[in-house]
C-alpha positions in Angstrom: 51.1 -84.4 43.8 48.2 -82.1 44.1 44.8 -82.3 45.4 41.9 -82.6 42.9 39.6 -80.0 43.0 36.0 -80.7 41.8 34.6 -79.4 38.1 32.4 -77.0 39.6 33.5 -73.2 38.0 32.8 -71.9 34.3 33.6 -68.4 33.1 30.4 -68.9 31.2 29.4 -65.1 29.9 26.3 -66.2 28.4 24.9 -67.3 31.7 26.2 -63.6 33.6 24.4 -60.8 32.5 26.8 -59.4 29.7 25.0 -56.2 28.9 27.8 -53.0 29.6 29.0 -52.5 32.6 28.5 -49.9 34.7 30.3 -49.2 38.0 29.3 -50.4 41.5 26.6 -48.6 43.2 26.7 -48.1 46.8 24.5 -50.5 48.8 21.2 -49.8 49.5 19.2 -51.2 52.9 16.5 -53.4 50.8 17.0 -56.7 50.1 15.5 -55.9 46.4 18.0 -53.2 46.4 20.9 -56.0 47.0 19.7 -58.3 44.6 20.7 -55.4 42.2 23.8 -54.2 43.5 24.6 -57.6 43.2 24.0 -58.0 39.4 25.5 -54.2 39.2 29.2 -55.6 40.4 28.5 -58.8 38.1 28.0 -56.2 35.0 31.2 -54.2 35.7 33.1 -57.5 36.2 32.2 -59.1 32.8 31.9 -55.6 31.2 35.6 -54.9 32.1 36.9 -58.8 31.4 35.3 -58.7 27.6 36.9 -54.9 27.3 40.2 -55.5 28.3 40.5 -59.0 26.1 40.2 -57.6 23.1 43.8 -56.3 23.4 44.8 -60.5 22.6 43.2 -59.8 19.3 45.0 -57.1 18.6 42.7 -54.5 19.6 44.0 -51.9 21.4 41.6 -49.5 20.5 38.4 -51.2 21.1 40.0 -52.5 24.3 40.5 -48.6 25.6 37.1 -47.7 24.3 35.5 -50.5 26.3 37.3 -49.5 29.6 36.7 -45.7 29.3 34.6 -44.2 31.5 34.2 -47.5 33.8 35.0 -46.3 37.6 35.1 -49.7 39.0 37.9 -51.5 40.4 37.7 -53.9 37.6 38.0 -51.6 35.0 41.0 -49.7 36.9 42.9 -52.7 36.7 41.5 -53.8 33.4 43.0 -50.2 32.2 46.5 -51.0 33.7 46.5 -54.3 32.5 46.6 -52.5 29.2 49.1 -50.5 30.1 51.1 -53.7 31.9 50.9 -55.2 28.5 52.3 -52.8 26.0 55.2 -52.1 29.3 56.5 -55.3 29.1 56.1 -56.2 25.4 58.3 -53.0 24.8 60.6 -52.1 27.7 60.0 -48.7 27.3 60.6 -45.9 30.5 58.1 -43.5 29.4 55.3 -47.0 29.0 56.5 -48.6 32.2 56.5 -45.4 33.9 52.3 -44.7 32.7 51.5 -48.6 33.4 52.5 -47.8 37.2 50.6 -44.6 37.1 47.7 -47.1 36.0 48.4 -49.6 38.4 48.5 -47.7 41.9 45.8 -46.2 40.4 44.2 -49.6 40.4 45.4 -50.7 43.5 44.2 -47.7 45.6 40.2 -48.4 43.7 40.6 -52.4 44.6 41.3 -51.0 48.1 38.6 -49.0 48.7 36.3 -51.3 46.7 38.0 -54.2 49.3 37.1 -52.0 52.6 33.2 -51.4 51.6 32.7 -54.8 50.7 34.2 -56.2 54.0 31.1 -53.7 55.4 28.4 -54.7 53.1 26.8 -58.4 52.5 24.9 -57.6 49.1 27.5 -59.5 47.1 29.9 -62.1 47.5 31.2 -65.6 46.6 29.9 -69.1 48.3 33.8 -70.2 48.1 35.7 -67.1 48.9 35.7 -64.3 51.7 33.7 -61.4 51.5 36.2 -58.4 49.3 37.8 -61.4 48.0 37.2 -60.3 44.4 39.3 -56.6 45.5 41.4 -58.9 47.4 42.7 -60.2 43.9 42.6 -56.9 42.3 45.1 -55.5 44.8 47.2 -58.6 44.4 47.3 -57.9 40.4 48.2 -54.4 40.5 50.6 -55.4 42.6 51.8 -58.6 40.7 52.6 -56.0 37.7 53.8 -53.2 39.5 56.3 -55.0 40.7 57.2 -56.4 37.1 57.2 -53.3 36.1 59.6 -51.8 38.8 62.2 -54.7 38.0 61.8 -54.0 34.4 62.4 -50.2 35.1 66.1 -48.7 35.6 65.7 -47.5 39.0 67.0 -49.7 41.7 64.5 -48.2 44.6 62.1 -49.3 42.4 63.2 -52.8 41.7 63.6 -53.1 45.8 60.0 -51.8 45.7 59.1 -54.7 43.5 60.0 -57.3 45.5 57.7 -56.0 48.6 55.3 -56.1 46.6 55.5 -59.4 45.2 55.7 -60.4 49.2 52.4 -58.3 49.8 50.9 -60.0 46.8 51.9 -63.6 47.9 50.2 -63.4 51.1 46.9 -62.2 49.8 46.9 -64.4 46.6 47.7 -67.5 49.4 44.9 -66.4 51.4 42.7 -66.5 48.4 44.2 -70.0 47.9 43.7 -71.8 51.1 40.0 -70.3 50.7 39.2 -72.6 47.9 40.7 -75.1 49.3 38.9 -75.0 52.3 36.0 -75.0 51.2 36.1 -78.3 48.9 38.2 -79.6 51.7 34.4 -79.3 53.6 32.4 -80.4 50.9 31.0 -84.2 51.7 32.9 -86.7 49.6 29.5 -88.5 47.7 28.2 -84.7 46.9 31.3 -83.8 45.4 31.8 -87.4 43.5 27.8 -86.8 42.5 28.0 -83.2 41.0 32.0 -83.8 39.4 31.7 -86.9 38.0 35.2 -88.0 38.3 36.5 -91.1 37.4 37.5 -93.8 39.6 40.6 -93.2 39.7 40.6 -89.1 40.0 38.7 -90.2 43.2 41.7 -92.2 44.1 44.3 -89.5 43.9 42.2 -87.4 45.7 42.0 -89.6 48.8 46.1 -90.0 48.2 46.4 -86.7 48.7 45.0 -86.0 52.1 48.3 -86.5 54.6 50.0 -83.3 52.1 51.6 -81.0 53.8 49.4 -77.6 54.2 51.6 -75.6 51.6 50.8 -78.4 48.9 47.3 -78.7 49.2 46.8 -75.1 48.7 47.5 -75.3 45.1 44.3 -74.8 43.0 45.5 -76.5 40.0 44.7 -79.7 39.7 43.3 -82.5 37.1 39.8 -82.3 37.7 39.4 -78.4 38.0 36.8 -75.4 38.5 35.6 -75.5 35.2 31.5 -76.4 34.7 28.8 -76.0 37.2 28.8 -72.3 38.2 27.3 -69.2 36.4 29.0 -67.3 38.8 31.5 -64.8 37.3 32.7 -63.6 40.3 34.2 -67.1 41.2 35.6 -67.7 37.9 37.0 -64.4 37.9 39.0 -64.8 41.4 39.4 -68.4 40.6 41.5 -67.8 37.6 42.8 -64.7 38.7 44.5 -66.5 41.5 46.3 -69.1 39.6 47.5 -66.8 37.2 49.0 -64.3 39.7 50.5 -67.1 41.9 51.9 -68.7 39.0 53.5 -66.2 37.8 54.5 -64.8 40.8 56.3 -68.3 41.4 57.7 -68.0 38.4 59.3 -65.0 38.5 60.7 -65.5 42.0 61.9 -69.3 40.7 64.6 -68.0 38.1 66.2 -64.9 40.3 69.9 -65.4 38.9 72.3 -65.4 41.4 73.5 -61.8 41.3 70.1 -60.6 42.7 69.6 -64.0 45.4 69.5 -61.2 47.9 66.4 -59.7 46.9 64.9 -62.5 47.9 65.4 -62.0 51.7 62.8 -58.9 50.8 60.3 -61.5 49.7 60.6 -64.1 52.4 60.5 -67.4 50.0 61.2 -69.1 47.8 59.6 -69.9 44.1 58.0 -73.3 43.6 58.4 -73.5 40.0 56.3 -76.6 39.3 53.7 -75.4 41.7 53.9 -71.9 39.1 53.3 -74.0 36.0 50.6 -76.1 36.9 48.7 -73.3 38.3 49.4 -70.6 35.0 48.3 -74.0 32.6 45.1 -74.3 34.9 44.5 -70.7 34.6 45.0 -71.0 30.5 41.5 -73.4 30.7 39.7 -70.2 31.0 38.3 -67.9 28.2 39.1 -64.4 29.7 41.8 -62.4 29.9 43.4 -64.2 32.5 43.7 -67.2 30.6 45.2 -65.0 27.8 47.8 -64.5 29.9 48.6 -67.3 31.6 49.0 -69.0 28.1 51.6 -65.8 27.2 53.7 -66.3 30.3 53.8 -70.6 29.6 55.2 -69.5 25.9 57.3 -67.4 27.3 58.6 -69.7 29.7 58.7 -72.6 27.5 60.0 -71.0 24.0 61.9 -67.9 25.6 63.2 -68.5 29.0 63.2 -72.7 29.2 65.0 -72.5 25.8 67.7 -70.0 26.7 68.5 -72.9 29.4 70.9 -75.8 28.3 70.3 -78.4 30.9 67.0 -79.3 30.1 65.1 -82.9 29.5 65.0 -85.0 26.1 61.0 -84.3 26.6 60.3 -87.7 24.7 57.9 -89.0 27.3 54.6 -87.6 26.3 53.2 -86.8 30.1 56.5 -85.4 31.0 55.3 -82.2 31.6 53.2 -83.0 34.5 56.0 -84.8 36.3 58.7 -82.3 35.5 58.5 -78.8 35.3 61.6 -78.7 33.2 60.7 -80.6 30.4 59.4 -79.0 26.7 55.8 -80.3 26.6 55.6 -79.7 22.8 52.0 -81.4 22.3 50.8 -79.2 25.1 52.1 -76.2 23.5 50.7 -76.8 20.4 46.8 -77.3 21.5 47.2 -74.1 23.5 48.7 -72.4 20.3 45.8 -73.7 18.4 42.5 -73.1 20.9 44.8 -69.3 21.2 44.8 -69.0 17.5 41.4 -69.7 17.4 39.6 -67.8 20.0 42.1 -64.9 18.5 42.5 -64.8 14.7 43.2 -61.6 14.2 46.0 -61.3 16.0 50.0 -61.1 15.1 50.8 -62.3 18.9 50.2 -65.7 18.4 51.9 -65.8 15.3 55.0 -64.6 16.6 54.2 -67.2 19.4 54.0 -70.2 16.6 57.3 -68.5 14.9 59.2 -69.1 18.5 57.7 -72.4 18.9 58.9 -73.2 14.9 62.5 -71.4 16.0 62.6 -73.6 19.5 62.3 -77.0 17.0 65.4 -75.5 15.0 63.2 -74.8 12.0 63.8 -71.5 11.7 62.8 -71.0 7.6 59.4 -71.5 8.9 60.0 -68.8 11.8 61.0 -66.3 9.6 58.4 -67.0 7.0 55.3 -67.2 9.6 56.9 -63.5 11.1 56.9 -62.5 7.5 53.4 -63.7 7.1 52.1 -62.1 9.9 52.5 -58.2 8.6 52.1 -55.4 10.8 50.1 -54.6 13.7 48.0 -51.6 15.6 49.7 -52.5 18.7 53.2 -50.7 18.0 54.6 -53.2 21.1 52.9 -56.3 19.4 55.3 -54.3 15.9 58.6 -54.8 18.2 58.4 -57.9 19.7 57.8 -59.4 16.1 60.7 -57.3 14.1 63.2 -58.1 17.2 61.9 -62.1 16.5 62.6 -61.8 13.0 65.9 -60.5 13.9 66.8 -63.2 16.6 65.9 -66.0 13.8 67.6 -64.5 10.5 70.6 -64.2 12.8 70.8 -67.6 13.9 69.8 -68.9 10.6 72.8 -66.4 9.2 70.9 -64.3 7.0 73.1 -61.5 7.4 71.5 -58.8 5.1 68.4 -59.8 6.7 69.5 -60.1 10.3 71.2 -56.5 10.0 67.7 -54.7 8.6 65.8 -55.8 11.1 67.7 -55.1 13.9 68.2 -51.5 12.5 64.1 -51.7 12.2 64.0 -52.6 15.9 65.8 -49.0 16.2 62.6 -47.0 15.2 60.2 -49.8 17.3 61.8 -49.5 20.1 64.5 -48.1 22.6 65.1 -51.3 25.0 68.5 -51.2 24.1 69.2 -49.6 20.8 73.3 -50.1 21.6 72.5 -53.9 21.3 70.6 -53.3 17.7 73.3 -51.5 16.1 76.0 -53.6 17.6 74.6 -56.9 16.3 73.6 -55.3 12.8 76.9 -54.1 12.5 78.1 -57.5 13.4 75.7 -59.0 10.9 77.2 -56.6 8.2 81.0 -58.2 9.1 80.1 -61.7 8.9 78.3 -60.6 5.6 81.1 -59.1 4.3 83.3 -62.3 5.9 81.5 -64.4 2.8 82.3 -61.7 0.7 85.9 -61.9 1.5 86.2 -66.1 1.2 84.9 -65.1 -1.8 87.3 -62.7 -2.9 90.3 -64.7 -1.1 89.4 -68.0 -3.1 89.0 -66.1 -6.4 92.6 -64.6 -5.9 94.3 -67.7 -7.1 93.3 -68.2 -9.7 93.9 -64.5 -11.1 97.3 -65.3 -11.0 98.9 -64.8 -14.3 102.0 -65.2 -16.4 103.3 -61.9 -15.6 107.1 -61.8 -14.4 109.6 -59.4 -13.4 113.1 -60.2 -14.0 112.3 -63.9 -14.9 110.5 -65.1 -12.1 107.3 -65.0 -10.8 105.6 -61.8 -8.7 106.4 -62.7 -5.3 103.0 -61.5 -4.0 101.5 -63.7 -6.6 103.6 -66.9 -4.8 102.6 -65.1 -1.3 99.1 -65.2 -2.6 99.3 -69.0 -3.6 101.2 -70.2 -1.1 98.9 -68.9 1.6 95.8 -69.8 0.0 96.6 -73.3 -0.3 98.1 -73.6 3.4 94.7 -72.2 4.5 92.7 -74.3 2.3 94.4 -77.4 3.8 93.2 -76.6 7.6 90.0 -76.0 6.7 89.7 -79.7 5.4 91.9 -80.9 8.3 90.0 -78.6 11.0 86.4 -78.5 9.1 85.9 -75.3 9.8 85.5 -72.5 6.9 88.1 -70.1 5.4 88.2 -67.6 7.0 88.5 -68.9 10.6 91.5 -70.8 9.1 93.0 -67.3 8.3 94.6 -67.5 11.3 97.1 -64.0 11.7 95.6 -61.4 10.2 96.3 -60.9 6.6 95.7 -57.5 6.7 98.3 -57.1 9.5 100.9 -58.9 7.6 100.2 -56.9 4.2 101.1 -53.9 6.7 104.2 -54.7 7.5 105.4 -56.3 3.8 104.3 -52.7 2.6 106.1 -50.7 4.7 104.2 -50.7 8.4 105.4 -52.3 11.5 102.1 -54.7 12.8 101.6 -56.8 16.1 100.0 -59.5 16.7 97.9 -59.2 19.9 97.8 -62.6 22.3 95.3 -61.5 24.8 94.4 -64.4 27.2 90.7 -63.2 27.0 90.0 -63.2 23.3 91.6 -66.9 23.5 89.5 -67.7 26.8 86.2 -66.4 24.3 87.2 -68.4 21.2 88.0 -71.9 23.2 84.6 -71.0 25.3 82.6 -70.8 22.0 84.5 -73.8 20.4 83.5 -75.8 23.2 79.4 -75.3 22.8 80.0 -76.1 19.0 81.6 -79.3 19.7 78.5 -80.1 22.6 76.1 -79.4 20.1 77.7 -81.5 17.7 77.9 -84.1 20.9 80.7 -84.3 20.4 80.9 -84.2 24.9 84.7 -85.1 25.0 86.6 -82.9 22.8 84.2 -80.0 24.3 85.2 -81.0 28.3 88.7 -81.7 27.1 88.8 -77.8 25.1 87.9 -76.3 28.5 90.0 -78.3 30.7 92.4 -77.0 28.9 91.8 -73.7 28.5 89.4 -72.5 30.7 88.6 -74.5 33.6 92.5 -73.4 35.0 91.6 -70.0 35.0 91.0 -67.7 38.0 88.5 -65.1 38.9 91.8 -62.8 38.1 93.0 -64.1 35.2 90.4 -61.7 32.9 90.4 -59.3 35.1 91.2 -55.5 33.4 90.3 -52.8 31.1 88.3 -53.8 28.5 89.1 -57.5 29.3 86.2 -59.8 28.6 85.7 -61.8 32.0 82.6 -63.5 31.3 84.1 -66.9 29.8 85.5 -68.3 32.7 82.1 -68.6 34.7 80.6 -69.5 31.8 83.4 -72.2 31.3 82.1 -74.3 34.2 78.3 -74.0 33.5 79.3 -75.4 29.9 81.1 -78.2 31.9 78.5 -78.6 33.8 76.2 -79.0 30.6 78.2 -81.3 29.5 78.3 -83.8 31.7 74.6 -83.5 32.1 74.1 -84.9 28.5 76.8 -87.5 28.6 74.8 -90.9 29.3 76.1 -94.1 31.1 74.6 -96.0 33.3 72.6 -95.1 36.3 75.8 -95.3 39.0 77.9 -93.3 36.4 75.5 -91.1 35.8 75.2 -90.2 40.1 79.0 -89.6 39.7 78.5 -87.3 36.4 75.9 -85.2 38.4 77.5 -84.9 41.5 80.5 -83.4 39.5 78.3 -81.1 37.1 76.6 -79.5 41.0 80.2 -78.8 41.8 80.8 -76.8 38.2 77.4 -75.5 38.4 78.0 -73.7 42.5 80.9 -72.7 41.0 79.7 -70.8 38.5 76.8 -70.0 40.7 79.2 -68.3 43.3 81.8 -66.8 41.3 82.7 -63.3 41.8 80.9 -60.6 39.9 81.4 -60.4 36.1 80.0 -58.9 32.9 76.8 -60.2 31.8 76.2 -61.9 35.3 72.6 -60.9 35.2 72.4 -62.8 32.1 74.2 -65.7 32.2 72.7 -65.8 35.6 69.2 -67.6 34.3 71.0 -70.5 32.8 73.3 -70.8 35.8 69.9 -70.4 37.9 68.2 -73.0 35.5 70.8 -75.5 35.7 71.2 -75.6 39.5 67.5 -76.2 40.0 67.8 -79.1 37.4 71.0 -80.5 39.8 68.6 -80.0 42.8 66.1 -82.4 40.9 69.2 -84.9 40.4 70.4 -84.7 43.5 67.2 -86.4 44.8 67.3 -88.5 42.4 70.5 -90.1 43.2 69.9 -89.6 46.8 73.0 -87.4 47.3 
């Protein structure tokens, strides 16, 4: 529960003085004089803001030509914004190491902007601190510096990230409580008079008061800064604010396990639910912060939320504001649609309705809204939607498709270029596995009437002997032809011709195959035969047992989050259900503290995901 802040904020450009911005002029003596250097600071503000927005329509160029030549603090970090945006949509060293160029840059302006300001009393905010405005600034350029140092390869920098995110937290709380405070001060009947609220906004209000400090000072809230200002300066730190905190939240919220350390650097702890309702108050706004507070919630909901497997059914309507872990598809949609709209010409939101189409399992539509959306200026905005189009056609099993792109993604892009070419060549085998059912079931009936000494070809009895065995599992087992195969083929035409084979039985390709057997059957819910498969063959298994060159030592961890995924969808009855969950936490702390493995880091964010979701439970049942 949060406390309700009155509608008293609108970003409102055509009641600021929109005309370009120059930068801020050092403060004269005269009251005349401060009137103006007043308006000056409210001229670079919305100058840089309507500059560095463009880039959510696609325009890069006209976003850099706006910002050029603009010395103030807002259009430093307006510049590395830029420069933030096309680091993270690419993952790219050379990018990530300009953006933080771009960004201390930044920082070291909103600084020294921050220290005259604290001097001077010609401008400032009638909710916020004097500097306030730098105050957020800083806290930006550090928010993405520190992205961008975890994004980097450089583990000093990473460590350096996470001090920063601690630096940023305690300004952008500061900036918090302000707010706070000062509606906590407002008389009761002025506030009811200029807001307007409804009876029963009032009462939640007044339910609020006994929160604990922490709580109340979250600035997102039902009945929000939104109206009755002209002020840019308070829209700007207002939004501001619940965009950085939210996504600083965020970010701190789904540390997998492998880096839990790196949190001691930060000093707490993420309050994801606290991060979403601040980044959906923050996408209210019409500003670049608003841009990208609705880009992190997509992110969160269609990338990050949907790579999770212990997640709600999301039927209830108003789930989203009660649980932070629910899919709020309405939600998502009006967003997409007020995005779409205040951006048409660009290919970001597109790829963002394609992710919401691929997150529903309709994944023709994905690829065809992707296709759709053609190229863009912003060679970033180019990747993200090729590597889309190659995540879809690969699920969906367009090989030919699937392969292309990812090879595409080669020339976009150098994230991880090993990755590209490993799953296009993978495409290419599962291609060619259709080809060979193809061939395989065409073989028997080529058999002819040929005969050496009076009986039959033995390969051709070989061949239909074989065919029909394997054609009998696959309508016993369900599965296709070629994974009824069984020993290779290949090997055994080896040996018949002349070549000693062997058939390898290594534990950890069996450990992968039951592991990926077992997800099929859950998503078929089909929850017993999937526990039982890894009771069997997985659950057994000890940190050791894949341990060694070349071994593949991921499914075992794995193995007990899938338990634990399990059990979470398997419905009973509410004093079942307490049992269930109580034994999916155990699986789920296992898997959490198991010894280090390959893909860790990854696997790590569902492991991360799920034990938040058992900490919700827990409560719950009162465990």
């Amino acid at each position: 529960m949060f406390r309700v802040v009155p509608n008293f904020l609108s970003r409102s450009r055509n009641n600021a003085a929109a005309a370009g911005g120059g930068p801020a002029v050092s403060l004269p003596s005269s009251s005349s004089a401060q009137s103006l250097d007043s308006q000056s600071e409210s001229e670079a503000l919305v100058s840089a803001l309507d500059a560095v927005e463009l880039v959510l329509n696609d325009d890069i160029a006209g976003a850099e030509a706006g910002l050029v030549g603009g010395t103030s603090a807002f259009h430093k970090v307006a510049f590395g914004t830029l420069a933030f945006l096309k680091a993270v949509l690419g993952a790219e060293q050379e990018v990530m190491k300009e953006a933080s160029e771009h960004l201390a840059e930044a920082e070291a302006s909103a600084a020294h902007s921050l220290a005259k300001a604290q001097r001077d009393s010609s401008t400032g905010s009638g909710i916020y601190d004097k500097g306030s405005e730098f105050i957020l600034c800083q806290a930006e350029a550090q928010v993405m510096m520190a992205v961008v140092g975890v994004l980097s390869e450089s583990l000093t920098e990473s460590i350096r990230g996470f001090y920063r995110l601690r630096k940023a937290y305690l300004s952008l709380d500061a900036l918090s409580r302000m707010e706070d405070n000062f509606f906590k001060n407002q008389p009761a009947q002025i506030l009811d008079e200029k807001q307007g609220l409804a009876e029963e906004e009032r009462v939640r209000a007044q339910a609020v008061t006994g929160l604990d400090a922490e709580k109340q000072t979250t600035t997102t809230t039902t009945a929000t800064i939104t109206e009755e200002s002209s002020s840019p300066l308070d829209v700007f730190i207002h939004s501001g604010t619940n965009l950085m905190f939210g996504v600083l939240n965020l970010l701190i919220s789904i540390v997998p396990p492998a880096f839990s350390k790196l949190l001691y650097v930060v000093g707490f702890h993420g309050d994801r639910d606290r991060a979403l309702k601040m980044l959906w108050q923050a996408s209210k706004f019409h500003n670049i912060n608003g841009g990208l507070a609705a880009l992190v919630l997509f992110g969160w909901y269609n990338g990050l939320l949907g790579f999770c497997d212990i997640i709600p059914d999301g039927a209830d309507p108003d789930a989203d504001e009660q649980d932070s872990s629910a899919y709020p598809g309405p939600r998502l949609e009006a967003l997409l649609h007020e995005m779409r709209q205040r951006h048409p010409k660009s290919n970001i939101w597109m790829i963002e309705e394609a992710r919401m189409a691929s997150s529903r399992r309709d994944l023709a539509s994905a690829l065809s809204l992707l296709s759709d959306a053609g190229g863009s200026s912003l060679k970033q905005v180019e990747a993200m939607r090729m590597f889309e189009t190659s995540l879809d056609s690969m699920y969906a099993h367009r090989y030919e498709l699937c392969a292309d792109s990812f090879v595409k993604c080669v020339d976009l892009n150098a994230w991880s270029q090993a990755m590209y070419y490993f799953v296009a060549g993978a495409a290419h085998a599962e291609k060619h596995k259709t080809l060979a059912e193809q061939y395989i079931r065409t073989a028997p009936t080529k058999v002819g009437k040929k005969k050496m000494m009076g009986r039959q070809l033995p390969f051709d009895l070989f061949v239909v002997r074989k065919v029909t065995k394997w054609t009998e599992r696959v309508a016993q087992r369900g599965c296709d032809l070629i994974e009824a195969i069984g020993v290779s083929p290949l090997e055994e035409m080896v040996y018949l011709w002349g070549e000693q084979s062997s058939v390898l039985d290594e534990v950890d390709e069996k450990a992968s195959l039951a592991l990926l057997r077992s997800v099929i059957l859950r998503n078929l819910r089909r929850y017993d035969e999937s526990m039982a498969l890894l009771k069997t063959e997985l659950l057994p298994l000890s940190p050791q047992a894949l341990r060694g060159a070349h071994r593949d030592d991921w499914p075992a961890p794995a193995a007990h989050h899938e338990m634990a995924v399990n059990l979470a969808a398997v419905k009973v009855d509410l004093a079942a259900d307490a049992i269930l969950v109580q034994e999916a936490k155990t699986h789920i702390t296992r898997a959490k503290n198991w010894d280090r493995y390959e893909l860790e880091a990854r696997l790590g964010i569902k492991v991360t995901a799920a034990h938040a979701y058992s900490q919700q439970q827990r409560y719950q049942y009162s465990f």
